[in-house]
OpenMM code with the backbone's topology and positions (N, CA, C; nanometers):
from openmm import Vec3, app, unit

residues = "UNK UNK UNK UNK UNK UNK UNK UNK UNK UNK UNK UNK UNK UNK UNK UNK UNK UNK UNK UNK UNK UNK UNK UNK UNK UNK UNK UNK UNK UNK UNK UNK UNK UNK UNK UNK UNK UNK UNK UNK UNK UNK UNK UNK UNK".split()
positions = [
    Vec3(-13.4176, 14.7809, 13.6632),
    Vec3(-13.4640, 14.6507, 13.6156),
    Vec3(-13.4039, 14.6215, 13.4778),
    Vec3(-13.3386, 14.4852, 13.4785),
    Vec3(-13.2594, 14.5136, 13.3535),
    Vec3(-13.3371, 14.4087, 13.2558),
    Vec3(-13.3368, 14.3990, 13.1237),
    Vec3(-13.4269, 14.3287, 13.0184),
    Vec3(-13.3652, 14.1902, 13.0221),
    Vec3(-13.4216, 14.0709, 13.0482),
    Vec3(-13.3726, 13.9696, 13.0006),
    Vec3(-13.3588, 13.9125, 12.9041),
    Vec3(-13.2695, 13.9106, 12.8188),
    Vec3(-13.2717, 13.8809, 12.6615),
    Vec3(-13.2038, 13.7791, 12.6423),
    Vec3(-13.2536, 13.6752, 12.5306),
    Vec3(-13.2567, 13.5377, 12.4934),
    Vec3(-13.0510, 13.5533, 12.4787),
    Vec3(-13.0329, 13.4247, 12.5076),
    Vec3(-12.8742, 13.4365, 12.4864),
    Vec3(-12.8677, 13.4370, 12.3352),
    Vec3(-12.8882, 13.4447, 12.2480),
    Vec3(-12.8755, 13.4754, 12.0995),
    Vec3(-12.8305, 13.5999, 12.0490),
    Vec3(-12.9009, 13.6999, 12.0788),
    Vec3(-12.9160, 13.8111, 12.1008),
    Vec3(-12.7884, 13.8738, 12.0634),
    Vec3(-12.6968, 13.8425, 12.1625),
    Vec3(-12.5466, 13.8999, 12.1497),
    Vec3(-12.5053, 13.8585, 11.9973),
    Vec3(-12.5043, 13.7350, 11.9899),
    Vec3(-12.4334, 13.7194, 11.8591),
    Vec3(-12.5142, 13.7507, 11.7670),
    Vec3(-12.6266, 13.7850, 11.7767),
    Vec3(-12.6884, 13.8421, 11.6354),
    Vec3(-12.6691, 13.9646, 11.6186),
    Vec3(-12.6490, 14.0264, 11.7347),
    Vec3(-12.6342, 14.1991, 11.6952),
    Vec3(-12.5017, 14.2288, 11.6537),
    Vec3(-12.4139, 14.0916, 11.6952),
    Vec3(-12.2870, 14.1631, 11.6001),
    Vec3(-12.2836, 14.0918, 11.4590),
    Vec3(-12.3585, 13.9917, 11.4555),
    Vec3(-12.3777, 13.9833, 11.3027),
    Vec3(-12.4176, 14.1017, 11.1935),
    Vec3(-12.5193, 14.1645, 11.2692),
    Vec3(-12.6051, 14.2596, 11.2278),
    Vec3(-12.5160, 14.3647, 11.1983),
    Vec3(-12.4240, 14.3954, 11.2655),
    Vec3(-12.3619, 14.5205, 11.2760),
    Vec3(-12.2059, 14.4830, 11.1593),
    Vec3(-12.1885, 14.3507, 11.1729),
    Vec3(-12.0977, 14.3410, 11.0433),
    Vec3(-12.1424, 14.3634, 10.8975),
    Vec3(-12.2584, 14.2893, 10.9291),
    Vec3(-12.3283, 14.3055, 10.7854),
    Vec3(-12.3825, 14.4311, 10.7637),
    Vec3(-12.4254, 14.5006, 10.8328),
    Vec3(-12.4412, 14.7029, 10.8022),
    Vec3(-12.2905, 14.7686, 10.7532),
    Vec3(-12.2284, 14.7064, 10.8361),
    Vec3(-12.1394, 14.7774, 10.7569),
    Vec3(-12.0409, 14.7514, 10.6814),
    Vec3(-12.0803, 14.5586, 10.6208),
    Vec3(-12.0253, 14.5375, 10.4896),
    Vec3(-12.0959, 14.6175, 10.3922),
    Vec3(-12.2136, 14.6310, 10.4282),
    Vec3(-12.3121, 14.6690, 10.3016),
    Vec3(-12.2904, 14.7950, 10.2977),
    Vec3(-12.2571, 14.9078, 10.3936),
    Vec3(-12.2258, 15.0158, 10.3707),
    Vec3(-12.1168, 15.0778, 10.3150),
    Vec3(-12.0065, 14.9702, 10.3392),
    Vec3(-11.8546, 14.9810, 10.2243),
    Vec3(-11.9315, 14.9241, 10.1199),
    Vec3(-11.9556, 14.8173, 10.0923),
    Vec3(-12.0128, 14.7754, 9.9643),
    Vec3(-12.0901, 14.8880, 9.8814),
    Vec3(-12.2217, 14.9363, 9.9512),
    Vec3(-12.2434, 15.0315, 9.8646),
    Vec3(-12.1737, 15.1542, 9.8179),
    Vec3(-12.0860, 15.2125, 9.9077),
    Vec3(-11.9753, 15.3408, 9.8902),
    Vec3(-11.9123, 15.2969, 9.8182),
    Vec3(-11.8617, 15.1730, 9.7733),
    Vec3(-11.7496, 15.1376, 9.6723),
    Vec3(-11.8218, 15.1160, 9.5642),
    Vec3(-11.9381, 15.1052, 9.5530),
    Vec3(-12.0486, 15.0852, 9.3999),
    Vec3(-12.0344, 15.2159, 9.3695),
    Vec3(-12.1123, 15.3230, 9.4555),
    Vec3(-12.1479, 15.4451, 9.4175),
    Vec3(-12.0389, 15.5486, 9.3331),
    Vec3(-11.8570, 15.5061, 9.4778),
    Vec3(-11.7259, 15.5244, 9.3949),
    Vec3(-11.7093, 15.4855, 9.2394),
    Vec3(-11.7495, 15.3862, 9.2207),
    Vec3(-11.7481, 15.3257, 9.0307),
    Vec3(-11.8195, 15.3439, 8.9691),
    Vec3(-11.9320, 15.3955, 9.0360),
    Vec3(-12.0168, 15.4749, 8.8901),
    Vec3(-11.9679, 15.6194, 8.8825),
    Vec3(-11.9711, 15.6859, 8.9820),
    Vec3(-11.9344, 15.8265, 8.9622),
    Vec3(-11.7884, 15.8476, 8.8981),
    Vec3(-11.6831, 15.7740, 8.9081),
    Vec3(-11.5381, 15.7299, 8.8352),
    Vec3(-11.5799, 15.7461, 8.6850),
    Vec3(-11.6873, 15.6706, 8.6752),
    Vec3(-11.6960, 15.5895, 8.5281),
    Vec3(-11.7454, 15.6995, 8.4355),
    Vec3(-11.8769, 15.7845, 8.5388),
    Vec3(-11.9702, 15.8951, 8.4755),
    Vec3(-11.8315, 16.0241, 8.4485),
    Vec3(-11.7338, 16.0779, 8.5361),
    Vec3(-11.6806, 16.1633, 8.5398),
    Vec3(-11.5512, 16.1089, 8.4185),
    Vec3(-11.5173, 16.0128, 8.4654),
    Vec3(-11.4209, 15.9914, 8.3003),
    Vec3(-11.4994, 15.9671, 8.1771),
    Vec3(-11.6152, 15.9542, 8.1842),
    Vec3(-11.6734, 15.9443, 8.0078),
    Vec3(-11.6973, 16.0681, 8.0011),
    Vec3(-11.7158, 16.1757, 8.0845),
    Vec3(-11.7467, 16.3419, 8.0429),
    Vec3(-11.6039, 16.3887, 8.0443),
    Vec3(-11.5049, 16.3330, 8.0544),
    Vec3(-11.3533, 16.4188, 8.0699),
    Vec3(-11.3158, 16.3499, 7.8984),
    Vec3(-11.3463, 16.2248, 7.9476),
    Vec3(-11.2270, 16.1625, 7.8088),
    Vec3(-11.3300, 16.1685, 7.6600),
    Vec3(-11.4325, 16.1249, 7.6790),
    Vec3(-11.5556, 16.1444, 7.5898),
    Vec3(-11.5893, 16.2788, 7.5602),
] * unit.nanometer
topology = app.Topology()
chain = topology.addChain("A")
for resn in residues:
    res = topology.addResidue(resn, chain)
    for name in ("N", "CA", "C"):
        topology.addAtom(name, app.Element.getBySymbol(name[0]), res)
């Protein structure tokens, strides 16, 4: 028996799934520039 799901559905889950994993480069590339920033002020500082 298969689920009948609203025709929306499709295009929201790939919305969903772009935006997880803009936000998941987004945050890896934040986390990349602080730890950059912390490790050159203890090298050069």
């Amino acid at each position: 028996m298969r689920l009948a799901l609203p025709r929306w559905t499709g295009p929201l889950a790939v919305k969903a799934a772009v935006f997880i994993t803009v936000m998941c480069c987004a945050l890896a590339a934040l986390l990349g520039v602080l730890v950059h920033v912390s490790v050159t002020d203890q090298t050069v500082g």
